[in-house]
C-alpha positions as CSV (number, residue, x, y, z in Angstrom):
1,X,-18.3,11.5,-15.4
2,X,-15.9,11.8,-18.2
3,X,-12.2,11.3,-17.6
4,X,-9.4,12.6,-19.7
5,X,-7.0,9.6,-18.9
6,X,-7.6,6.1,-17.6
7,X,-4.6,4.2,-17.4
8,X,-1.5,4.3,-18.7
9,X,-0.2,3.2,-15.6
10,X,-1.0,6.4,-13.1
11,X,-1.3,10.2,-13.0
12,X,1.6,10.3,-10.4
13,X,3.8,9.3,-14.0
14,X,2.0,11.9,-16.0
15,X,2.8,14.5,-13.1
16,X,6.7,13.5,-14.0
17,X,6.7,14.1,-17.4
18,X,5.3,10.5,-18.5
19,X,6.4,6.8,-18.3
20,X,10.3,5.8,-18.1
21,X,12.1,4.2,-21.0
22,X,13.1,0.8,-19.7
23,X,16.0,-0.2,-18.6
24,X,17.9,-2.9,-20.1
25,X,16.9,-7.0,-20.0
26,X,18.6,-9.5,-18.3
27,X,21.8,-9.8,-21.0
28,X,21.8,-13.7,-20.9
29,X,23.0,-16.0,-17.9
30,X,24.6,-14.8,-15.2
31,X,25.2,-15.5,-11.5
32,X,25.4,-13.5,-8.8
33,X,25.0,-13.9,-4.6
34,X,21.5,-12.2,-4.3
35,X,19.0,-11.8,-6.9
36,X,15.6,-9.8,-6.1
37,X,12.8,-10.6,-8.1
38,X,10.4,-7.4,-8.3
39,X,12.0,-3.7,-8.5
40,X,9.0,-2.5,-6.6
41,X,9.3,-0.2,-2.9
42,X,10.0,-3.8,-1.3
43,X,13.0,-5.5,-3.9
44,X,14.5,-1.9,-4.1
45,X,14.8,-1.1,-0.3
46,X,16.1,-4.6,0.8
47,X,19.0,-4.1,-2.4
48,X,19.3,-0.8,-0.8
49,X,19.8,-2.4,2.7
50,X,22.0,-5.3,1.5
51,X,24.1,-3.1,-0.2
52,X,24.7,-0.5,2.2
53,X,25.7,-3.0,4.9
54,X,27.5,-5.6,2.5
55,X,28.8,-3.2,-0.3
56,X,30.7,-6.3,-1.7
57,X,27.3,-8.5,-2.6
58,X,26.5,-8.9,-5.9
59,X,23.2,-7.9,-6.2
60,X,20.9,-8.2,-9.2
61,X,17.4,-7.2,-9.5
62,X,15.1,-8.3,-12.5
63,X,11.8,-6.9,-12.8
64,X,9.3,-8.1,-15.7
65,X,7.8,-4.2,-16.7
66,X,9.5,-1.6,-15.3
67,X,11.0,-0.3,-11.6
68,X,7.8,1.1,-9.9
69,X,5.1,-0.7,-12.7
70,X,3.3,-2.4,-10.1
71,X,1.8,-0.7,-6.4
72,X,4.7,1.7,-6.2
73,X,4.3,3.7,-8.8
74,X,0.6,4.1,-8.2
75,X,-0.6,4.0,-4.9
76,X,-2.2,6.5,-2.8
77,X,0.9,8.3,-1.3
78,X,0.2,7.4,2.2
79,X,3.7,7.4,4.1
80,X,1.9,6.1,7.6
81,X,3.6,4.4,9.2
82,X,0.6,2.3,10.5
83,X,-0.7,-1.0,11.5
84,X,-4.2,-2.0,9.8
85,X,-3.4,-5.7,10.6
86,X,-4.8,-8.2,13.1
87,X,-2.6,-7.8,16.5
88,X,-5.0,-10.4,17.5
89,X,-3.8,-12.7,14.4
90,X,-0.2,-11.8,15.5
91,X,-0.6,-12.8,19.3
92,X,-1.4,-15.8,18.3
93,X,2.2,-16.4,17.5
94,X,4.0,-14.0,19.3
95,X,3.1,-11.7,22.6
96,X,1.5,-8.6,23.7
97,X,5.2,-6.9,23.7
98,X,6.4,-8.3,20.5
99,X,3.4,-7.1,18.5
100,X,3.8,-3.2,20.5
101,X,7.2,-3.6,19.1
102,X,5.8,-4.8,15.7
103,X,3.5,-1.2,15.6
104,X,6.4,0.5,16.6
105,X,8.6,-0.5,14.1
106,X,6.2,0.2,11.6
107,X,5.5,3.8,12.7
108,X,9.0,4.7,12.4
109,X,9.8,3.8,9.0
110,X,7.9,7.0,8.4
111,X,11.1,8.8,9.7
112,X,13.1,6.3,8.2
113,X,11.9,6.8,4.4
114,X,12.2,10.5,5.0
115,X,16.1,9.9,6.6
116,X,16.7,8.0,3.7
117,X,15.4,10.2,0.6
118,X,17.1,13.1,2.0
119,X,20.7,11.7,2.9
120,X,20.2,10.1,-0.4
121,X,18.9,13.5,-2.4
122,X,15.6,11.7,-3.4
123,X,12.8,14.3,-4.1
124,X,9.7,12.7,-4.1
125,X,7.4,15.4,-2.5
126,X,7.5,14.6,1.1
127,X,5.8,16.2,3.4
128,X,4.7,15.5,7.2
129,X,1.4,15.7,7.7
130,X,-1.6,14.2,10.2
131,X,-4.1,11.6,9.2
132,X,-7.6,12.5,9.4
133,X,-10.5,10.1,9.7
134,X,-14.2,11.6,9.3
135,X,-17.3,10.1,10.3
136,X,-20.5,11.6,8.7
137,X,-22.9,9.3,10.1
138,X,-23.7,7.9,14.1
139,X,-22.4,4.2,12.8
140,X,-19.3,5.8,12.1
141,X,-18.7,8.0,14.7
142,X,-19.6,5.1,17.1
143,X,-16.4,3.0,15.2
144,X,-14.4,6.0,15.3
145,X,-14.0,6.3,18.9
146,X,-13.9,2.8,19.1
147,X,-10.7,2.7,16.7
148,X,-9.2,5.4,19.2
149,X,-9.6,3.6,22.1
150,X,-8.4,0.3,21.0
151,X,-5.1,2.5,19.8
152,X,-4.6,4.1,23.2
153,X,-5.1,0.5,24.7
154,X,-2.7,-0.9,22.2
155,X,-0.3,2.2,23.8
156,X,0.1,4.4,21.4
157,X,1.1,7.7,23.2
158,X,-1.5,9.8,23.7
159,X,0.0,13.2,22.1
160,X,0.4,11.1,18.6
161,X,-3.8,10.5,18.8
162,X,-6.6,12.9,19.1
163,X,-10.5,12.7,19.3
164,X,-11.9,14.9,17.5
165,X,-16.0,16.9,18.0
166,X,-17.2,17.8,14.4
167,X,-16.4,21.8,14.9
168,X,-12.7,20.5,15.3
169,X,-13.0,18.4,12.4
170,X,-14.2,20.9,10.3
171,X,-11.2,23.3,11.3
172,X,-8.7,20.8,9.2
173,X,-11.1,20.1,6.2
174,X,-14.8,21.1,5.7
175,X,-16.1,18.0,5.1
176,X,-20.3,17.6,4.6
177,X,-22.3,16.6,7.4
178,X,-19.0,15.8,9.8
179,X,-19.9,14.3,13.0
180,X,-16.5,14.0,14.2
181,X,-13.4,12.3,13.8
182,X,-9.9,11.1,15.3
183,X,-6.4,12.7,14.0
184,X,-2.7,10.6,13.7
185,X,0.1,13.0,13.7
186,X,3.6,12.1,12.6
187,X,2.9,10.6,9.1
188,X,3.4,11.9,5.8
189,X,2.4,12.6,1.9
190,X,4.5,11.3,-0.8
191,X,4.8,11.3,-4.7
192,X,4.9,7.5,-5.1
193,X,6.2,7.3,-8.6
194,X,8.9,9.7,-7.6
195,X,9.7,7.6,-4.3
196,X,10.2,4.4,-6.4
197,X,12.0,6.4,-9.2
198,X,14.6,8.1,-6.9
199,X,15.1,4.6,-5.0
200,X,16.0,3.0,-8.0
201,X,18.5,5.6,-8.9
202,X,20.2,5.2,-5.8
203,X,20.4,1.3,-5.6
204,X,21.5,1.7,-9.3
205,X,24.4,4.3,-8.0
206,X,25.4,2.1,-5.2
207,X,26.2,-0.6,-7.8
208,X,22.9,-2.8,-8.4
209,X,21.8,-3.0,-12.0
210,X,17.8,-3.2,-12.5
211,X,16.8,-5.4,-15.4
212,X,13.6,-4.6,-16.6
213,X,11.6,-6.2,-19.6
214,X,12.8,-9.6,-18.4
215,X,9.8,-12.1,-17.0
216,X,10.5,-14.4,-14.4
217,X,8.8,-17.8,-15.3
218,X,10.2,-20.1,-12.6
219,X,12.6,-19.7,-9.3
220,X,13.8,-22.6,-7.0
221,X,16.7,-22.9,-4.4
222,X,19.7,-21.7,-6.1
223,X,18.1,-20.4,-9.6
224,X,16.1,-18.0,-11.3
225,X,14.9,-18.2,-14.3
226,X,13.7,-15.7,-16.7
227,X,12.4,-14.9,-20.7
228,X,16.0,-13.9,-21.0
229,X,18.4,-16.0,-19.0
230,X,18.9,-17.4,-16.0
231,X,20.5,-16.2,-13.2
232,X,21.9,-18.7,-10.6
233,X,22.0,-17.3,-6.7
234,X,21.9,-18.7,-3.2
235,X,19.8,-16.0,-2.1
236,X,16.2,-15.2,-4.0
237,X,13.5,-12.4,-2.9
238,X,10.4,-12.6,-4.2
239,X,9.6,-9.0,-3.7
240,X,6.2,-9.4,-6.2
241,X,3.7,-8.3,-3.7
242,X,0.4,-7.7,-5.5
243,X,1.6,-10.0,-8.2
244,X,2.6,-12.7,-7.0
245,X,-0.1,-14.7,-7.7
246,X,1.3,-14.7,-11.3
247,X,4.4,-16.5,-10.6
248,X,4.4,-20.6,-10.8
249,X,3.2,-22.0,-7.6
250,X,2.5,-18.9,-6.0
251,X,-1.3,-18.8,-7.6
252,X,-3.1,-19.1,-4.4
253,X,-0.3,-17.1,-2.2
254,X,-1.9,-13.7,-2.0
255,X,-4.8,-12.6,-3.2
256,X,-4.3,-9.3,-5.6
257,X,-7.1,-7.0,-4.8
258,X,-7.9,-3.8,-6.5
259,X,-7.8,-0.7,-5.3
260,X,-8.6,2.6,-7.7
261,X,-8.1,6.5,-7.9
262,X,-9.1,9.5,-9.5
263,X,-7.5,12.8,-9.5
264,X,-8.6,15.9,-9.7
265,X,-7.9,19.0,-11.9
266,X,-5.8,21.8,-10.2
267,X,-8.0,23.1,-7.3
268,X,-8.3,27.0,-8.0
269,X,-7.3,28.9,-4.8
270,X,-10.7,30.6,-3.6
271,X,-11.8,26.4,-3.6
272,X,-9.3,25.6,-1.4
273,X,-10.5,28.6,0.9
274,X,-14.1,26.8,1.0
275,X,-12.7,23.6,1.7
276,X,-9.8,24.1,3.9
277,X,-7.3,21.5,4.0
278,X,-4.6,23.6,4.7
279,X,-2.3,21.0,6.8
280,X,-2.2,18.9,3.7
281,X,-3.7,16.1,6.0
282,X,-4.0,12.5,4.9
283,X,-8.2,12.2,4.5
284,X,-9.8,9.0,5.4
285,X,-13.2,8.2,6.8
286,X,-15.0,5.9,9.0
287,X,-17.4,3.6,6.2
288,X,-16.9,-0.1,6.0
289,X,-15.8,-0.1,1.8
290,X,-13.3,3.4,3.3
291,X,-11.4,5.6,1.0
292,X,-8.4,7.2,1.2
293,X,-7.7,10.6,-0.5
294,X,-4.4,13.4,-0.2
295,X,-3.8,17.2,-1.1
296,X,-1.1,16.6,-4.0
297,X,2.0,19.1,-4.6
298,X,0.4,21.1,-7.2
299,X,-3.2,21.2,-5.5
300,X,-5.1,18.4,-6.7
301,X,-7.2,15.9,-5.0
302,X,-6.9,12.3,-5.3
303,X,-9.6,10.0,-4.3
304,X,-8.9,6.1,-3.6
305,X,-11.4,3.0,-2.7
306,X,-12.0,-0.4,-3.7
307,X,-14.1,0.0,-7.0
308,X,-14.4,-3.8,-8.5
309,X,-12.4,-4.9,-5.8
310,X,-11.4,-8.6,-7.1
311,X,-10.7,-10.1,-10.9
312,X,-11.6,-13.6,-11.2
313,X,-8.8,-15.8,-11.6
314,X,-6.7,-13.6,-9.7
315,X,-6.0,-11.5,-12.8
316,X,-4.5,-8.0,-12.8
317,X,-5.7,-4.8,-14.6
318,X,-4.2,-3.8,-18.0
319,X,-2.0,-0.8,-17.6
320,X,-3.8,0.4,-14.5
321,X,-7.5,1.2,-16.4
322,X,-10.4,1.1,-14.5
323,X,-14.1,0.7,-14.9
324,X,-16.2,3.4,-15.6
325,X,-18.6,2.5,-13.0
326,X,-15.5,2.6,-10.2
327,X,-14.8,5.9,-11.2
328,X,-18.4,7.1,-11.0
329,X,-18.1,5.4,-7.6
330,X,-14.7,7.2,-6.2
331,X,-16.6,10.8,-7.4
332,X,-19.7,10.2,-5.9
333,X,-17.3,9.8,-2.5
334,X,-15.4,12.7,-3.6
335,X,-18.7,15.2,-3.8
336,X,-20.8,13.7,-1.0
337,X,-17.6,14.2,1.4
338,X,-16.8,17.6,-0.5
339,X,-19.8,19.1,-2.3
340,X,-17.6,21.7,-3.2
341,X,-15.5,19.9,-6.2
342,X,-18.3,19.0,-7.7
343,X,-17.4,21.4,-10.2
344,X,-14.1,19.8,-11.1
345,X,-12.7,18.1,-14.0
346,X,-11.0,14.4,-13.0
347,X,-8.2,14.2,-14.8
348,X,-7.1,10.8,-14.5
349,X,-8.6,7.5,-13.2
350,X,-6.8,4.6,-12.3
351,X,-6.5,1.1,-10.7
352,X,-3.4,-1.4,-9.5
353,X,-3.4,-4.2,-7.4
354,X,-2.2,-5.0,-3.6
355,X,-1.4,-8.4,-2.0
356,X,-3.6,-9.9,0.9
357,X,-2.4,-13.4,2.4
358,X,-5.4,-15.5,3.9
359,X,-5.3,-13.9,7.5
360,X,-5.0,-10.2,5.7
361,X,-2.0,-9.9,7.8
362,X,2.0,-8.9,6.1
363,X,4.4,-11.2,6.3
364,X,8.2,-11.4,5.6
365,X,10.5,-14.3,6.2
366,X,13.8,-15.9,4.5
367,X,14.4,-20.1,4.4
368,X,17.6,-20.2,5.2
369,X,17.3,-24.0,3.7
370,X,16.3,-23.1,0.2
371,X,17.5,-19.7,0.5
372,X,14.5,-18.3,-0.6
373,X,12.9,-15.0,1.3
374,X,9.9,-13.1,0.3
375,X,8.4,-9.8,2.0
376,X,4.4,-8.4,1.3
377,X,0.5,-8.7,1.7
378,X,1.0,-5.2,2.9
379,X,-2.7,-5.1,2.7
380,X,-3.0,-1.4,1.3
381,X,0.5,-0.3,3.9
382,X,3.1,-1.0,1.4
383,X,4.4,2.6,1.7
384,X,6.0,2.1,4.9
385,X,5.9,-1.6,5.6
386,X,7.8,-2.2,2.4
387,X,10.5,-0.1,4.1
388,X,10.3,-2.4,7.2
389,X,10.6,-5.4,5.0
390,X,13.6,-4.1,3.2
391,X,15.5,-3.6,6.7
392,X,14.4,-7.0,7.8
393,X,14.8,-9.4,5.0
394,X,18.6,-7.7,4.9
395,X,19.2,-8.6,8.7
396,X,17.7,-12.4,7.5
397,X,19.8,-12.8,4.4
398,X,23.0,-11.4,6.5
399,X,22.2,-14.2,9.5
400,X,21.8,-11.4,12.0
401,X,19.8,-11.6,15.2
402,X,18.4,-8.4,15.6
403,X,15.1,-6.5,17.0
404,X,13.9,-6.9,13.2
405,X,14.4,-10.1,12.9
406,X,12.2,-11.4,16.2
407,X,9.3,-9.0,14.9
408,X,5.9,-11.5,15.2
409,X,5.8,-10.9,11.4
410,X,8.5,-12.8,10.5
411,X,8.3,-16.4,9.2
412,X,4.9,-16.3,9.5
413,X,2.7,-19.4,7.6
414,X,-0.2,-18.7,6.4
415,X,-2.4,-20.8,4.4
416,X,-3.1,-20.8,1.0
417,X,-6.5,-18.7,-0.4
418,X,-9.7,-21.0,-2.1
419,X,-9.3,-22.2,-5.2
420,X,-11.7,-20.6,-7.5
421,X,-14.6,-19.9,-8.1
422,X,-14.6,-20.0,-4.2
423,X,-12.2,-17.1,-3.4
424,X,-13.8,-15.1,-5.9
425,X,-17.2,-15.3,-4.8
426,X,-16.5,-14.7,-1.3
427,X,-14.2,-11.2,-1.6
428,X,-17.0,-10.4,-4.1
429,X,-19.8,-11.1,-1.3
430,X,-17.8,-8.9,0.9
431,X,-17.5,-6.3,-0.2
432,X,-20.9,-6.1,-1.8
433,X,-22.3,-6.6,2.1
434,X,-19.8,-3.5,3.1
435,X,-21.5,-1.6,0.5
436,X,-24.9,-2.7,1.4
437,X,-23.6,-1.6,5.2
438,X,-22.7,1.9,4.0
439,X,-26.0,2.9,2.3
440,X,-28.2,1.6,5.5
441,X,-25.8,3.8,7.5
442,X,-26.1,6.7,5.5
443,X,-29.4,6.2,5.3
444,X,-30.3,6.4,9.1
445,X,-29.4,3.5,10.6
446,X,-28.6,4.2,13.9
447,X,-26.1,1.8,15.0
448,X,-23.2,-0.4,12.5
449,X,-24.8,-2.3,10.3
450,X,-24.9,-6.4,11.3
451,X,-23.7,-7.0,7.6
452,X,-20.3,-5.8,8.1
453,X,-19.8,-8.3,10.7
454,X,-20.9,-11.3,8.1
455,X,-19.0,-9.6,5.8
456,X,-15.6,-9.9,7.9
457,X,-16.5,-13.5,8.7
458,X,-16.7,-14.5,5.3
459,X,-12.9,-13.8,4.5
460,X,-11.6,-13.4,7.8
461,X,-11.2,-9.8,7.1
């Protein structure tokens, strides 16, 4: 499968005309009462927060690429509002209440973000749509009802959720050999690179300057300290997310694991009659190694999963290329769910990286003693949770007690990943066993695969 572009960062840049020119670097030293390290979804939205209820904070952000280089500017446009997380994990900590609240929060950032980007003129492509996930085997139509059960017992209301037979399935998108499925309604399709672009205007408007091309190589209470200056602070958010791992100390944090897409050419009309898809529905399905795929403004498909889903060393991709094989890998998902792009060109391929603490579960917190907070490990949610984490870590740095601020999420500890070769080997041996898993249950196996279950236990998944 030949590819026109892989890389340079994302398509959702090329659909905008191409990368930004960077801002300017850190000028020298400097102080100031907050400074955000990361201009990612999370730094920018808790510099939005701060500064919209505190417009006198100084505020600086410094970001070592550019605003939107890392998970922002390339993820799969999921604005879901949703809650892939343990709630067991969380009730370990918390209660049965707190954590509803938790779920709750999180689905309404999706109205939030869309509040947000149009009282702030942000155009970034959003549109409300449902979230479908197929099954195409028994295994996963078996885990499919499951998964909408345990939502309705987790009280979701019942007109947000809906089980779907296969002929109902089919009415939303023609997928091959659909079994069934459940729908979500009230979440919504973005243009990430446009989301992070237009945030970063704003914050920039309300009086925040972003300084890009300046690498943060150490930060402790009070001080941050950077390739071009320091910058002294009581406050510091380390708003890194999938990269944290590369900042001193931080190594064994969160684990960055890759996730990769492909993107199709411009689906010709008379295709899009075969296949449907005419709610512009969030696509998802039911395997163990899942992928995650949208309908894009200008027609395309774009096609998500794991490919090579762990670097050794907890290194990070070069400029968002992939692996030939991984995009072999997200096509062969994209034809055997839709036989009818199998005609298509794939325009662009490419990869980026998302935290994952121990537990898999986000956290967010702020030490009032070293006045250090931090937000991530969205886990593959950073969409909407970011948004979350920008409301809350602006409640913590302010001192306020509020709904946020009790959420089971914050404060969280969470110990640290395996050193390698250990952590390596055993996200590796994951999910090669969830791909193992798959291909028995495509095959014919009649119930889920017992690998899955060693799979999870492995990690903790």
């Amino acid at each position: 499968m030949d590819v026109k572009t892989n890389g340079n960062i994302s398509f959702w840049y090329a659909d905008i005309g191409g990368l930004p020119q960077k801002r300017s670097p850190l000028p020298g030293d400097r102080t100031a009462d907050v400074c955000i390290i990361g201009a990612g979804y999370t730094g920018l939205w808790t510099a939005y927060y701060l500064k919209k209820a505190n417009p006198s904070l100084d505020i600086v952000v410094v970001e070592r690429e550019f605003a939107g280089f890392g998970a922002s500017g390339r993820n799969g446009g999921w604005l879901s509002g949703g809650f892939g997380w343990s709630r067991e994990k969380y009730l370990k900590t918390s209660t049965r209440g707190a954590v509803v609240d938790m779920q709750r929060a999180m689905a309404g950032t999706v109205d939030e973000v869309i509040r947000v980007a149009e009282t702030e003129g942000i155009d970034a492509d959003i549109l409300r749509a449902d979230n479908l996930t197929v099954a195409t085997n028994q295994p996963q139509l078996d885990r499919a009802r499951e998964e909408y059960q345990f939502y309705l017992d987790w009280e979701m209301p019942p007109e947000q959720i809906e089980m779907l037979s296969a002929e109902e399935a089919a009415r939303h998108i023609r997928i091959a050999n659909v079994k069934g499925g459940f729908v979500i309604r009230d979440m919504a399709r973005v243009q990430p690179a446009k989301l992070v672009r237009g945030l970063a205007a704003v914050v920039e408007r309300l009086g925040v300057p972003i300084f890009e091309g300046t690498a943060v190589t150490a930060f402790e209470k009070g001080r941050v300290t950077t390739d071009r200056g320091t910058v002294r602070a009581p406050v510091i958010i380390r708003a890194t997310e999938g990269f944290t791992a590369g900042l001193p100390g931080e190594e064994r944090t969160w684990l960055p694991l890759n996730s990769a897409q492909i993107v199709t050419e411009p689906v010709p009309d008379a295709l899009w009659e075969q296949i449907g898809w005419e709610g512009h529905e969030l696509l998802g399905d039911a395997a163990h190694a899942y992928c995650y795929a949208q309908r894009t403004r200008e027609g395309r498909i774009t096609m998500g999963g794991r490919g090579v889903p762990y670097r050794f060393g907890s290194q990070t991709d070069v400029n968002g290329q992939t692996q030939q094989a991984t995009i072999e890998a997200l096509h062969a998902i994209l034809t055997r769910l839709l036989p009818q792009t199998k005609s298509l060109r794939i325009d662009h391929a490419w990869c980026g990286v998302l935290g994952v603490p121990r537990d898999w579960c986000t956290t967010a917190g702020f030490d009032r003693q070293t006045g250090i907070g931090w937000a991530g490990g969205y886990v593959g949610l950073g969409v909407s949770s970011s948004n979350l984490a920008g409301r809350t870590l602006a409640d913590l740095v302010l001192g306020r007690e509020t709904a946020l601020t009790g959420l089971p999420w914050v404060n969280r500890t969470v110990r640290k990943w395996e050193p390698e070769p250990f952590r390596w080997l055993g996200v590796h041996s994951m999910y090669q066993l969830y791909r193992i898993a798959d291909e028995r249950e495509f095959a014919g196996l009649a119930q889920t695969s017992r690998l899955a279950a060693i799979a999870d236990a492995i990690t903790g998944h």
